[in-house]
C-alpha positions in Angstrom: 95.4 73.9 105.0 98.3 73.2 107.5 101.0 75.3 105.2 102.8 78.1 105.9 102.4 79.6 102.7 101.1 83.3 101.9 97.0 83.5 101.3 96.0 83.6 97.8 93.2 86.7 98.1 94.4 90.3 98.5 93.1 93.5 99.9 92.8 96.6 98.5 92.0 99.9 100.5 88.4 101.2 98.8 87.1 103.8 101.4 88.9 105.9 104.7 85.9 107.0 107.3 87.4 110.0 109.0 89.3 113.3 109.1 92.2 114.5 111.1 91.5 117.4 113.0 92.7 117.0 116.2 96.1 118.4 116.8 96.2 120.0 113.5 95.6 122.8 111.1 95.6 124.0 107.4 95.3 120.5 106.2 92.5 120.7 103.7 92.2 121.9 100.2 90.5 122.0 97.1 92.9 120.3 94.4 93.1 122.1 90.7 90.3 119.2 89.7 88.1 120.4 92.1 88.4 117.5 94.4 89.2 117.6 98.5 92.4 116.5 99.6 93.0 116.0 103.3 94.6 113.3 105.4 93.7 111.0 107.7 96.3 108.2 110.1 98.9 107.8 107.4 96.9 108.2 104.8 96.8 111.1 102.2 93.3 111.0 100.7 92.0 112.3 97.4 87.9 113.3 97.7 85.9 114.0 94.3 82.6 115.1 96.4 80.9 115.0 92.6 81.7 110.8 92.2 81.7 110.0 95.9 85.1 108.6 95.4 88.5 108.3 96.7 92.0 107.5 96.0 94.9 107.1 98.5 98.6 108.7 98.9 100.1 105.2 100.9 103.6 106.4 100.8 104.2 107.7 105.0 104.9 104.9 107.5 103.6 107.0 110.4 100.5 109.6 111.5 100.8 112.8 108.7 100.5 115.9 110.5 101.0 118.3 108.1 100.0 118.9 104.4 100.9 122.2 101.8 99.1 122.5 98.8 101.5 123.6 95.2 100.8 126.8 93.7 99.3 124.9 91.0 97.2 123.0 93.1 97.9 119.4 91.8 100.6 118.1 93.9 100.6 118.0 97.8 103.2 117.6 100.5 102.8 116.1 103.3 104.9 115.8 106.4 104.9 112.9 109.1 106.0 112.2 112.4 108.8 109.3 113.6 111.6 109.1 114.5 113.0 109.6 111.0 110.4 111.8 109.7 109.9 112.4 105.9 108.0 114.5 103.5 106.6 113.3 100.4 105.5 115.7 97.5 102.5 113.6 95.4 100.4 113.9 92.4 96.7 114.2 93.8 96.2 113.0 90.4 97.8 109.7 90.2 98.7 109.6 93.7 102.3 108.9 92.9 105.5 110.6 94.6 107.4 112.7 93.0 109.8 113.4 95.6 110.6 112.1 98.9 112.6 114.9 101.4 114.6 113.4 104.4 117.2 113.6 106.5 116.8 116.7 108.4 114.0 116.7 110.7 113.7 114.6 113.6 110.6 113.7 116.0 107.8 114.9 113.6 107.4 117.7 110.2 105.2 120.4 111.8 104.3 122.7 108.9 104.9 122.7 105.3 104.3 125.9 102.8 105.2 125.8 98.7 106.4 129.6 97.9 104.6 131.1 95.4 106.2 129.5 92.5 106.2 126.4 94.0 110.4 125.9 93.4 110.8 126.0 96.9 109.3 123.9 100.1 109.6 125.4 103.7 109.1 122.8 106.2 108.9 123.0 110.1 110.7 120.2 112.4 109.3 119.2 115.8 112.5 118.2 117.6 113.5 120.8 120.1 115.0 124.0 118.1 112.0 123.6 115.9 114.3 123.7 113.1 113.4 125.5 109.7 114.1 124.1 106.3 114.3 125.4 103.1 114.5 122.8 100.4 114.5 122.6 96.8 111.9 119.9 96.5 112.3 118.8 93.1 116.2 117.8 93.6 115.7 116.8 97.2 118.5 119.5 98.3 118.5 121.2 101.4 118.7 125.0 100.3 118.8 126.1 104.6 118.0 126.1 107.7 118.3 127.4 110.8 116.8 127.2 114.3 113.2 128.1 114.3 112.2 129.1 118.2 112.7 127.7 121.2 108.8 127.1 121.6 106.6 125.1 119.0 105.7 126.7 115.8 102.1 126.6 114.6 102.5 128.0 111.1 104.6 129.3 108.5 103.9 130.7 105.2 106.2 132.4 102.2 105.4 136.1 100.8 104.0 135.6 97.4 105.3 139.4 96.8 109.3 139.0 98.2 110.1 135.7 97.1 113.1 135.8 99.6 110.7 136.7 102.7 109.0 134.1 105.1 106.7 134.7 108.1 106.4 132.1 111.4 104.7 132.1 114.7 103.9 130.0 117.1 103.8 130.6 121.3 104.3 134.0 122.1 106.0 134.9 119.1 106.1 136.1 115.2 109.4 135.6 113.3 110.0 137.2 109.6 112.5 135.5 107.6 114.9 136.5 105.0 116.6 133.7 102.4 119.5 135.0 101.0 122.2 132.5 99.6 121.8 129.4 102.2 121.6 132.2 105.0 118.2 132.5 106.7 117.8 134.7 109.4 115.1 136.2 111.5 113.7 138.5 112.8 111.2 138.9 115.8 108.1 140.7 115.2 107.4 143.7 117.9 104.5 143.9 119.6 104.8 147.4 121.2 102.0 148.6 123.3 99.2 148.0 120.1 98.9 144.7 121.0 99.2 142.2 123.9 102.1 139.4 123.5 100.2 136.1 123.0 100.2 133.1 121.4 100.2 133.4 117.4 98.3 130.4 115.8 97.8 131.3 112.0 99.1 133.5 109.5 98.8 134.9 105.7 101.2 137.8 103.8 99.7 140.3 101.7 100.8 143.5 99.9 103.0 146.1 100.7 104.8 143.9 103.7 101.8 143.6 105.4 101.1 140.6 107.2 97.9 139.5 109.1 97.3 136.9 112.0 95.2 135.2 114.1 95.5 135.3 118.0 94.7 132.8 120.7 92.2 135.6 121.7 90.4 135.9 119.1 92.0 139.1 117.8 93.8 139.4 114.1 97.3 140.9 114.6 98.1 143.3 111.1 102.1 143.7 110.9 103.6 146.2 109.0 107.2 144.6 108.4 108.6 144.1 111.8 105.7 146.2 113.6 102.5 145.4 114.7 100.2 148.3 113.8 97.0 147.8 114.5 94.3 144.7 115.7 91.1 143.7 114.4 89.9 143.0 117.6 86.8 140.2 118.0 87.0 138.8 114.9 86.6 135.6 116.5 85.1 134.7 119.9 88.5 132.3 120.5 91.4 131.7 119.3 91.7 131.9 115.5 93.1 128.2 114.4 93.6 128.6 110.5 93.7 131.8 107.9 93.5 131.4 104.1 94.9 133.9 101.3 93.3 133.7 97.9 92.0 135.9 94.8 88.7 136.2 96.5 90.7 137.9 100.0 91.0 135.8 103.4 89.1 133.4 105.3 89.6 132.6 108.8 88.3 129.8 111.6 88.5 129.5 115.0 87.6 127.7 117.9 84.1 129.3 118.4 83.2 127.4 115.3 82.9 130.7 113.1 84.1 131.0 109.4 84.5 134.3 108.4 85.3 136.2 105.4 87.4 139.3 104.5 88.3 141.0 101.5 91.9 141.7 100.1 92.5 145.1 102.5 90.8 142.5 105.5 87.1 144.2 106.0 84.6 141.7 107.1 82.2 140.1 104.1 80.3 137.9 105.4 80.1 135.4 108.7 79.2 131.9 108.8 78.6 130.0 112.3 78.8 126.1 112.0 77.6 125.9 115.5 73.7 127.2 114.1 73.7 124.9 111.2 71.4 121.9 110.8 74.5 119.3 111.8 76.3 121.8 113.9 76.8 121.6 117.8 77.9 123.3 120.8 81.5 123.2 121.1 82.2 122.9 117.0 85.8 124.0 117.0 87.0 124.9 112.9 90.6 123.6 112.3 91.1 124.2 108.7 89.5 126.6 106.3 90.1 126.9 102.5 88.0 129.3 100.3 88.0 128.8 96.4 85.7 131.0 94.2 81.7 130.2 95.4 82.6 127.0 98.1 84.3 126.9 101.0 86.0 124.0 103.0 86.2 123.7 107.1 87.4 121.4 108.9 86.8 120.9 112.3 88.1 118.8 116.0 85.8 116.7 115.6 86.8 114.8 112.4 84.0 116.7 110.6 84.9 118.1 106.9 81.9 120.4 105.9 81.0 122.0 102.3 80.0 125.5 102.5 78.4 127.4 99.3 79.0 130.9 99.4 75.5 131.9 97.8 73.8 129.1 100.3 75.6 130.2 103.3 73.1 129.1 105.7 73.3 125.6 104.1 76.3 123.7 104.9 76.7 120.1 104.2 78.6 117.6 105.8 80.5 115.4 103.4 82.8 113.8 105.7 82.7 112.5 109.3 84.6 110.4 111.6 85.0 109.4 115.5 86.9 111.6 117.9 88.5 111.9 121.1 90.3 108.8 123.2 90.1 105.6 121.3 87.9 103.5 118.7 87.9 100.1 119.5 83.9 98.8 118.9 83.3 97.5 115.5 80.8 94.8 114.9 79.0 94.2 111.0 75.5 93.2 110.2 74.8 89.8 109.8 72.7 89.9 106.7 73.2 93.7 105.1 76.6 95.5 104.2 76.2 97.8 106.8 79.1 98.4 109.8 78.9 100.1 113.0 81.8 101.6 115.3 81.5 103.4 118.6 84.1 105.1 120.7 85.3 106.8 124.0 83.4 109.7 122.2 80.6 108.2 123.2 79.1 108.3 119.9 77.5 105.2 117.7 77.7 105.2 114.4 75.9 103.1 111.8 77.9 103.0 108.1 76.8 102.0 105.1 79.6 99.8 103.4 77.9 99.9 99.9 77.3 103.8 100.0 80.1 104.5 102.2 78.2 106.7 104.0 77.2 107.2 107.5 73.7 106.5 107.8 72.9 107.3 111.5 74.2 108.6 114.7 73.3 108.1 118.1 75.1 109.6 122.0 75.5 107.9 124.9 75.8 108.8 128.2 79.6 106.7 128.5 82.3 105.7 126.3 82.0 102.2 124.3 84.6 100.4 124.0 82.3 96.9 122.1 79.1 96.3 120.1 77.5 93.6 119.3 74.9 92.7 116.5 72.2 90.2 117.6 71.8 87.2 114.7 69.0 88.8 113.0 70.2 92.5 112.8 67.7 93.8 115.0 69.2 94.4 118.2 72.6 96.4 119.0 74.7 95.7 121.9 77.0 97.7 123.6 79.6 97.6 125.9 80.9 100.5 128.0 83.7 102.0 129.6 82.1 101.7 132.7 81.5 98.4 133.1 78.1 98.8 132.0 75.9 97.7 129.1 73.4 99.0 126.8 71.2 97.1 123.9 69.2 99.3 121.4 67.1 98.5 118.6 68.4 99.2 115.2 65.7 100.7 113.5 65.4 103.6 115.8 68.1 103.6 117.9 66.0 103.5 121.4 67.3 101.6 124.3 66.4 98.4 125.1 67.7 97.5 128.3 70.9 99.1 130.5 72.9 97.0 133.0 75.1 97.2 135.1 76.7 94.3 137.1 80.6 95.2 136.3 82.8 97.8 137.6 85.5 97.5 134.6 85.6 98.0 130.9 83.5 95.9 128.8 85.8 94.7 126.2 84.2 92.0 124.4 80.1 90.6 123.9 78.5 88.5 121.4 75.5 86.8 121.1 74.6 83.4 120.5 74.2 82.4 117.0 70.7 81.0 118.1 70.1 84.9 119.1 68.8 82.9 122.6 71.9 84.8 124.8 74.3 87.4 125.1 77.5 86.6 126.4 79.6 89.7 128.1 83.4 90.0 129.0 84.5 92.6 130.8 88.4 93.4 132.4 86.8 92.3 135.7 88.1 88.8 134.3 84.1 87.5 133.9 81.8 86.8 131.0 78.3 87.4 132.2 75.6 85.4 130.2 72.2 86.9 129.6 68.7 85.3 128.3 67.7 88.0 126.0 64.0 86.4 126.1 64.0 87.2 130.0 64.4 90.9 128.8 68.5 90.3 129.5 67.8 88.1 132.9 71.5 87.1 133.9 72.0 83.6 133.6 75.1 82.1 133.9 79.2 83.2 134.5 82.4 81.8 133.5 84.6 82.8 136.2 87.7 80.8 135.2 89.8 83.4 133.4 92.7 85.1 135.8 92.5 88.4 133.8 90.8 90.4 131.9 88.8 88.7 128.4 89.8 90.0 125.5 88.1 87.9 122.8 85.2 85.5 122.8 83.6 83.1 120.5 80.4 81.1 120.4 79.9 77.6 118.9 77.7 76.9 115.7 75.1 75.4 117.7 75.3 78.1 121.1 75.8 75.6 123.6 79.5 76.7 123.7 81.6 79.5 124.3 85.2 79.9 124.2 87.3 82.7 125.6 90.5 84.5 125.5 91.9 86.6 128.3 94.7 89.2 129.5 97.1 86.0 130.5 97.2 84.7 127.2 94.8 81.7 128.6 92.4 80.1 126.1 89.3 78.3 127.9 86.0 76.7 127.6 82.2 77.0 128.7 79.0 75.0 128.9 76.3 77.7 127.3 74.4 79.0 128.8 75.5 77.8 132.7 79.2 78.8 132.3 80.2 75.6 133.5 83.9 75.2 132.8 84.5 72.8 130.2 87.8 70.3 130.2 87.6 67.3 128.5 89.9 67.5 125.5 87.5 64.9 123.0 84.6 67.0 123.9 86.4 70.3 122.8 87.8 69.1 119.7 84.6 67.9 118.6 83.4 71.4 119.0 82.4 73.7 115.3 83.1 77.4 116.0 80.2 79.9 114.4 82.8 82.6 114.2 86.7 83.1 115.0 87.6 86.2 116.7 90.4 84.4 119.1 93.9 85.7 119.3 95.2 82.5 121.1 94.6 79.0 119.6 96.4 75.8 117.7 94.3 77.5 114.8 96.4 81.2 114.7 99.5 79.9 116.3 101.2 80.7 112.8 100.3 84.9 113.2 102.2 85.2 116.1 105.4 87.3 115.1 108.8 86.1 117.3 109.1 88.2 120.6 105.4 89.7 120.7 103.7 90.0 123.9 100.2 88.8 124.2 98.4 91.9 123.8 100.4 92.7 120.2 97.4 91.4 118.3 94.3 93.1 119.3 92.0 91.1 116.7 91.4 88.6 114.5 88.7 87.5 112.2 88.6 84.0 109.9 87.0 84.1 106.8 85.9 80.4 106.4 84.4 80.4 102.9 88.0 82.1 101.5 90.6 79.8 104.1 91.4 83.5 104.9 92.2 85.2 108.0 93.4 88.8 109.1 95.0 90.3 112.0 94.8 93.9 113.1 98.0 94.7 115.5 99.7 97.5 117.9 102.2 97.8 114.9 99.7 99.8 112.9 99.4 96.4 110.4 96.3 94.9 108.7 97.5 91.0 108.1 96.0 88.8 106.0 96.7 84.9 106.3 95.6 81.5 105.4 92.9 79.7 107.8 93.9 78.1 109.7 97.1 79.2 110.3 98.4 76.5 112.6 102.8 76.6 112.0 104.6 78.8 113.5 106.2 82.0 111.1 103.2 81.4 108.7 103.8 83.7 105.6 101.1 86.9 104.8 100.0 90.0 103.2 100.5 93.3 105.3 98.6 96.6 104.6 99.8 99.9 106.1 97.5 103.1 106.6 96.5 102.9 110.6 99.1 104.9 111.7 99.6 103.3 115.6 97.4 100.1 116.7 94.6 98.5 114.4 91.7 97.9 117.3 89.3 95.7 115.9 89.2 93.8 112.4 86.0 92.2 110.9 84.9 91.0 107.6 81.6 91.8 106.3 78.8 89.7 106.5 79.0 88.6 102.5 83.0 88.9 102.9 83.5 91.5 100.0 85.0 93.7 102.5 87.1 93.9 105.5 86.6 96.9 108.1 89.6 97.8 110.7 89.3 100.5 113.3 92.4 102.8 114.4 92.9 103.1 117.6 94.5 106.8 118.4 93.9 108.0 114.4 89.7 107.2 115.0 88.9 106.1 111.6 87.6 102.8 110.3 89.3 101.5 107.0 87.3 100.0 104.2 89.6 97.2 102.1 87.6 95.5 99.5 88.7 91.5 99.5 89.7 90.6 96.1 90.0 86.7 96.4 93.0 84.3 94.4 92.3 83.8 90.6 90.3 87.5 90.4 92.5 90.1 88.9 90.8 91.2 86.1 93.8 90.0 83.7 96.0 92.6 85.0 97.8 91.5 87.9 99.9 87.9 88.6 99.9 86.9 92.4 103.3 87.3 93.5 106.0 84.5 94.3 106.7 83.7 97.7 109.7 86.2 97.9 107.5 89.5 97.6 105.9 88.3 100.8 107.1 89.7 103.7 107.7 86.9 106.4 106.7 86.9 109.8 109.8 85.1 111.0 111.7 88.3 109.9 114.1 89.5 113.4 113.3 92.4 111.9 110.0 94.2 113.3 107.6 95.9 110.6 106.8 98.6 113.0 107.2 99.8 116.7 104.5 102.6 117.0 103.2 104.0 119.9 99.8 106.0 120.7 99.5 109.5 119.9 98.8 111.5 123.3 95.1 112.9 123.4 95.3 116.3 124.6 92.9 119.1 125.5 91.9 121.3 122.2 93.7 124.1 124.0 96.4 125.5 122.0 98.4 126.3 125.3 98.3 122.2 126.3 98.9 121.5 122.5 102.3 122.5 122.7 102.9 120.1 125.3 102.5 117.0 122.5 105.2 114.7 122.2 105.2 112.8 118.9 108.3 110.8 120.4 107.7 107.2 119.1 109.9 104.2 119.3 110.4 103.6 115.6 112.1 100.7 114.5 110.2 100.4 111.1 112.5 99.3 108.2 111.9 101.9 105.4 110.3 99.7 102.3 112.9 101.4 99.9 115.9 101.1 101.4 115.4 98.0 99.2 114.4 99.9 95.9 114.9 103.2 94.6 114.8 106.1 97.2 113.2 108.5 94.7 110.0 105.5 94.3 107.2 105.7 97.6 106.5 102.9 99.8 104.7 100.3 98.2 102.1 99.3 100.8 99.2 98.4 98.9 100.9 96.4 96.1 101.4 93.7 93.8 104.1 92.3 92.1 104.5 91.7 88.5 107.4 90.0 87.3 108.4 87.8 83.9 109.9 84.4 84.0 112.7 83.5 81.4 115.6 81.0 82.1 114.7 80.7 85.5 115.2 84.6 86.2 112.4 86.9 86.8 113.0 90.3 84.5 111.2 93.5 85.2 109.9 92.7 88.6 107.7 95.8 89.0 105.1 97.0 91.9 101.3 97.4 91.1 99.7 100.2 93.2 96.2 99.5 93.2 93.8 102.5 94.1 90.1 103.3 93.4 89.4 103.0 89.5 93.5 103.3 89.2 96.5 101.2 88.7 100.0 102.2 88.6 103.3 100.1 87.6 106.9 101.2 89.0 109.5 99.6 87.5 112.2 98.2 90.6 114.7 96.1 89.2 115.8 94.9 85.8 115.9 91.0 86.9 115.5 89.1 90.0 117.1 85.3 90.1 
């Protein structure tokens, strides 16, 4: 189909891989329904550990950093960075805002805390004074603010006994607030001589204006109003990275992997050490901690959310795991099971199960992978390093085949042959290296034709072809398995591609937004069976469009969720799912593929105007990498969330108070030529929801 019309199927986001613990704190907690709510890229996620299911808060446009939990412990707010940051307060329940708070805070919200009637939201801005915020959520009114420090803050929490009192700190400092009107004014805390001045990274209020917190040494710091009177010295080995009040007393967790527990007047209960567990690991750094009744909740760096049961101490579980550090960008699926598998510049492997949604095994290399590679028959997995090297394991034990090394850049892109005979490997030396995998990976050919580096390759149906993209934006052809350079135009049109992973191409000419660069699509993937084919972009975009998409401002369906650029795309090997992988946020997205004509008598396709249009001079997004830093609190305050943001807000077309419809449908009701009640569907797991946008729509 030659048209540029939008494709018929749709995709709806079914499972999140991943955690975010890296450059953040306090963000997990049990819900009132005793499910997990966390967040991960732009994602707010829902857990019920008891189903193994999920549902999805869609409604930031950017990476959420921070995330408060209500009093009552059924909605959430969470707080994003942009250039026009916003908060949204969401039933974890339906997963639907109930308020959207903006207009204040620049560069990024920090930290969010309910107070203890959950009237009021304190949030915590990241532009240069910090600035501190007092709202009245439910009316979206600013109640105050004021200037927070001149140095990051890393927490802030309310005084659930002066409802007028709030307590800060952050580098090298401890602020006490009082609300009085729209006044709020602070105090600094005084250190004296009972305490060193340091860093202070968490914080919870207690009785009798007594406030405790946790050091970058380790130490908890107990305040008497202004005054710091004594320290609990050695609680922690490092520095103490989140502190949680509840009936039970206080938990705390810090960087040398430790939960510990206190009661209400702070003497020790009980210690927990992730590091000695069964799935813990030398360097384990705890993030997040959250203690209700017998369980407890940690989450750590490394994307890891365990389970702890207070009676079965010695027996945490890990219910959640994700990549970490640098970059994800290797995806490849199984050609004949629903199984994925990632690796990253973590160096780690990981094999998923896309039915289960579960990871199913784990394996470290010695180097960062940046590609994989199944072989046809499952049994072999290759992978491509940061290095310039590459390494193929088998499968079923995950033991190395073969290692070589005949590059000196990144290996970016391999695939075998469909016949399973070769393995073809492109690296940003500009060369695709061709292998006999009978000669025990015996080099065999090279196409040396590119003038940068390959980005995408494709093999022909019957593996005596090979086509190539590179770094220039050039598009070229190969003899298989020689590498001879191949010209003749009848030849390659007669040519029938196995897969399509090409960016550049008369067949994906139509995804190509106006005034992209070459590099602006990182991946592609065609669905043959379905005409379908999506994109994964640097705008933070899944895109799904008709195949072949050959005109130019082709029409599609966009999905939002990867906060900054969507590495790698693929659809699974019986097409019921498509996988994308996040390049700076490290998680890989399950969307289930729900094709034209299946919607369970519930929802209509929508007409051509709920599409969004690729010809728009108006850019979806403009979203920039998160800087990886060091875990050390003192570099951590060097982030920049600075982005470039030239992202239309979605409702600036519909009604402020309503969230952004990313995953959506559009319902609407034909009479006299006019559509009445056009309405958006948000589909989640096991849930539908209708908001009601305009009364009619010509």
């Amino acid at each position: 189909m030659a048209d540029r019309t939008p494709p018929g199927g749709q995709l709806r986001l079914e499972w999140v891989y991943g955690y975010r613990g890296h450059q953040c704190r306090n963000n997990l907690y049990y819900t009132a329904g005793k499910e997990v709510v966390y967040f991960v890229a732009g994602v707010g996620v829902v857990y019920n550990t008891r189903e193994h299911s999920q549902r999805f808060f869609m409604g930031h446009n950017d990476d959420i950093i921070s995330l408060a939990l209500h009093p009552e412990r059924t909605l959430v707010a969470t707080g994003q960075v942009g250039k026009d940051p916003y908060i949204c307060i969401w039933d974890s329940y339906t997963v639907q805002t109930v308020s959207i708070l903006k207009d204040v805070h620049t560069h990024g919200v920090a930290g969010l805390a309910f107070d203890s009637d959950g009237q009021r939201l304190a949030s915590v801005g990241l532009d240069a004074k910090n600035t501190v915020c007092i709202w009245d959520w439910q009316k979206g009114k600013v109640l105050a603010t004021a200037t927070g420090h001149s140095d990051r803050i890393f927490d802030i929490a309310w005084d659930p006994y002066q409802p007028n009192r709030l307590v800060s700190c952050g580098v090298k400092h401890i602020k006490f607030w009082t609300l009085c009107g729209n006044a709020l004014t602070a105090k600094r805390g005084i250190f004296g001589k009972t305490g060193d001045l340091q860093t202070i990274l968490c914080l919870a209020c207690a009785k009798e204006d007594i406030t405790y917190s946790g050091a970058l040494n380790g130490d908890i710091y107990v305040w008497k109003g202004l005054t710091l009177i004594r320290t609990i010295q050695g609680a922690h080995s490092a520095g103490i990275f989140s502190m949680y009040a509840c009936e039970e007393g206080f938990a705390t967790g810090g960087r040398d992997g430790c939960i510990r527990l206190w009661d209400a007047d702070y003497k020790p209960i009980t210690k927990i050490d992730l590091r000695e567990s069964d799935q813990g690991y030398k360097g384990l750094s705890i993030r997040s901690v959250c203690w209700k009744a017998d369980r407890l909740l940690a989450g750590t760096q490394d994307s890891e959310i365990f389970e702890v049961m207070v009676r079965e101490r010695d027996k945490p579980m890990l219910i959640m795991q994700g990549h970490c550090e640098g970059e994800l960008w290797a995806l490849a699926v199984h050609p004949k099971k629903p199984l994925a598998v990632t690796a990253s510049d973590d160096r780690s492997v990981r094999l998923w199960s896309l039915a289960d949604h579960a990871l199913i095994a784990r394996c470290n290399m010695e180097e960062a992978v940046r590609s994989v590679a199944f072989s046809p028959d499952g049994a072999q997995l290759g992978l491509g390093m940061k290095d310039g090297s590459f390494t193929v394991l088998r499968v079923r034990d995950m033991t190395e085949v073969v290692h070589i090394k005949d590059r000196k850049e990144v290996i970016h892109e391999m695939k075998f042959s469909p016949d399973g005979s070769y393995l073809a490997v492109g690296s940003n030396d500009g060369m695709v290296d061709v292998y006999s995998v009978a000669q025990r990976y015996k080099k065999i050919g090279e196409c040396n034709k590119s003038s940068s580096f390959i980005t995408h390759l494709d093999w022909s149906v019957d593996s005596k072809y090979l086509q190539t993209n590179d770094g220039a934006g050039e598009r070229l052809f190969y003899k298989m398995p020689s590498g001879k350079h191949l010209t003749s135009k009848d030849e390659i049109k007669a040519i029938h591609w196995f897969s399509w992973t090409c960016v550049v191409g008369p067949e994906v000419d139509g995804i190509w937004p106006k005034y992209t660069d070459i590099t602006d699509i990182n991946s592609v993937d065609a669905n043959y069976n379905s005409s379908a084919l999506v994109t994964g972009d640097d705008f933070g975009l899944v895109k799904l469009f008709r195949f072949p998409s050959l005109k130019k401002g082709a029409k599609f369906r966009k999905y939002v969720g990867h906060s900054a650029h969507v590495t790698n795309v693929r659809w699974s090997h019986d097409f019921q799912w498509i996988l994308s992988t996040g390049g700076a946020d490290h998680s890989v997205f399950q969307w289930r593929f729900i094709p034209e004509g299946i919607t369970n008598g519930l929802i209509e396709t929508a007409p051509q105007e709920a599409i969004v249009d690729s010809c728009s001079e108006e850019s979806d997004s403009d979203l920039s990498d998160v800087p990886e830093l060091d875990s050390d609190i003192e570099q951590e305050t060097q982030i920049n969330y600075d982005r470039q943001v030239s992202f239309k807000d979605c409702q600036t077309e519909f009604n402020t108070r309503l969230p952004v419809s990313y995953n959506a449908s559009f319902l609407y009701l034909e009479i006299g030529g006019q559509y009445h009640e056009l309405s958006v569907i948000i589909t989640t797991v096991g849930h539908i929801y209708q908001y009601f946008v305009k009364t009619s729509y010509t």
